[in-house]
C-alpha positions in Angstrom: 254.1 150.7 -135.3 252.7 148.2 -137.7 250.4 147.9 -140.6 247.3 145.4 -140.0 244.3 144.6 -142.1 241.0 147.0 -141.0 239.3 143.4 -140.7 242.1 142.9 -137.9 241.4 146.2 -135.8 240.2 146.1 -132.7 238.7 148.3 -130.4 241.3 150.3 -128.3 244.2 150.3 -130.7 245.6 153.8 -131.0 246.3 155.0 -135.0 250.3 155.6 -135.8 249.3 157.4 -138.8 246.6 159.9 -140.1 244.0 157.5 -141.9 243.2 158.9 -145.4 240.9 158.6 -148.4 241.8 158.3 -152.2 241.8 161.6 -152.3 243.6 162.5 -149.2 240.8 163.6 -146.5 242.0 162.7 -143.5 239.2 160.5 -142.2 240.9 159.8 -138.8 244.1 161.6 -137.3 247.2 159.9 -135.9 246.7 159.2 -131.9 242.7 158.3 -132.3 242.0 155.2 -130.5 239.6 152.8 -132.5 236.2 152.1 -131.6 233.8 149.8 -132.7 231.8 152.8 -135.0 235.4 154.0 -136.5 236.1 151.0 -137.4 232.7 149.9 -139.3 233.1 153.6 -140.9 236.8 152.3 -141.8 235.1 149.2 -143.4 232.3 150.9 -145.7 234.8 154.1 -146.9 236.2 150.0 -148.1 239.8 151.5 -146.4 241.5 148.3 -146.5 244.7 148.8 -143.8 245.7 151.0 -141.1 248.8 151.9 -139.1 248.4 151.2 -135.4 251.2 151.8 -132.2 252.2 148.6 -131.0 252.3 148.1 -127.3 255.6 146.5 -126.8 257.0 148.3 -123.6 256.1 148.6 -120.1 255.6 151.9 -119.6 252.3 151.4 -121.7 251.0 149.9 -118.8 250.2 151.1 -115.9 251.7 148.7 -113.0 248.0 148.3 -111.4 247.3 147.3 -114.8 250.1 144.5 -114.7 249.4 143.4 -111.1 245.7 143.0 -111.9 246.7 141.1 -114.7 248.9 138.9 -113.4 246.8 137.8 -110.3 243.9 136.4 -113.3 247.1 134.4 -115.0 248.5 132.9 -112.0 246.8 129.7 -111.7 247.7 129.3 -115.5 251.2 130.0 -115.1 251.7 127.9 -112.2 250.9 124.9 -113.8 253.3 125.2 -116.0 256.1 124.5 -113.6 256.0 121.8 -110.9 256.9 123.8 -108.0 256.9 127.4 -108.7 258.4 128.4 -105.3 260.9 125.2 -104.4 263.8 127.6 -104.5 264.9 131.3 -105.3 265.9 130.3 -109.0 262.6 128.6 -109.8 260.6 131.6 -108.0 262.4 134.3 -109.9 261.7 132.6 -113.8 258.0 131.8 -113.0 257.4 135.7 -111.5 259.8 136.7 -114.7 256.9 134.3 -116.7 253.7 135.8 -115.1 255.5 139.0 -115.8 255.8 138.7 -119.6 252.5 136.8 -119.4 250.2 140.0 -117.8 252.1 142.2 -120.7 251.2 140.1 -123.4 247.7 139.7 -122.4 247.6 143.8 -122.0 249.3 143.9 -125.5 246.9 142.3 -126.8 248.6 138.8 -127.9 247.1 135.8 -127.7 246.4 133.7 -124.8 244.0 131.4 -123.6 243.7 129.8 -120.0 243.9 127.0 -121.5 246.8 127.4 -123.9 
């Protein structure tokens, strides 16, 4: 879990911790993922931070989730190395890249095609 600014929220994010008011209403409970409107709400009641899960491990994701993700990323990956399949070595750290690429992307870091 980790602590991030209401300004950096985004949409999805699952709360790690009961969201409360200066005078401890629980205004969102622990496990609510964030929407757009929750997070506006967040913003006017001027709650400056919340604690959100952070999706560091595989079993987040589904693997159709991965796959699907990996397939958009190839072509980015690939260029990075100059024959991605010229022997068993090279073919097992570019799938091991585009691996840790697709969970990234799904975890929200960022990445650009063009990065």
């Amino acid at each position: 879990m980790k602590t991030i600014k209401i300004q950096d929220a985004i949409k999805g994010m699952i709360l790690a911790k009961d969201v409360k008011n200066n005078y401890g209403q629980v205004l969102l409970q622990k496990g609510t993922e964030l929407s757009e409107e929750n997070i506006k709400s967040l913003m006017n009641r001027n709650i400056a931070k919340v604690v959100v899960e952070e999706k560091n491990d595989l079993k987040e994701f589904t693997r159709e989730d991965i796959e699907k993700t990996k397939e958009i990323y190839r072509a980015v990956v690939e260029q990075r190395f100059i024959n991605p399949h010229s022997d068993s070595m090279t073919e097992a750290l570019f799938n091991a890249v585009l691996e840790l690429t697709a969970v990234r992307v799904l975890s929200g870091g960022t990445w650009t095609k063009t990065e």
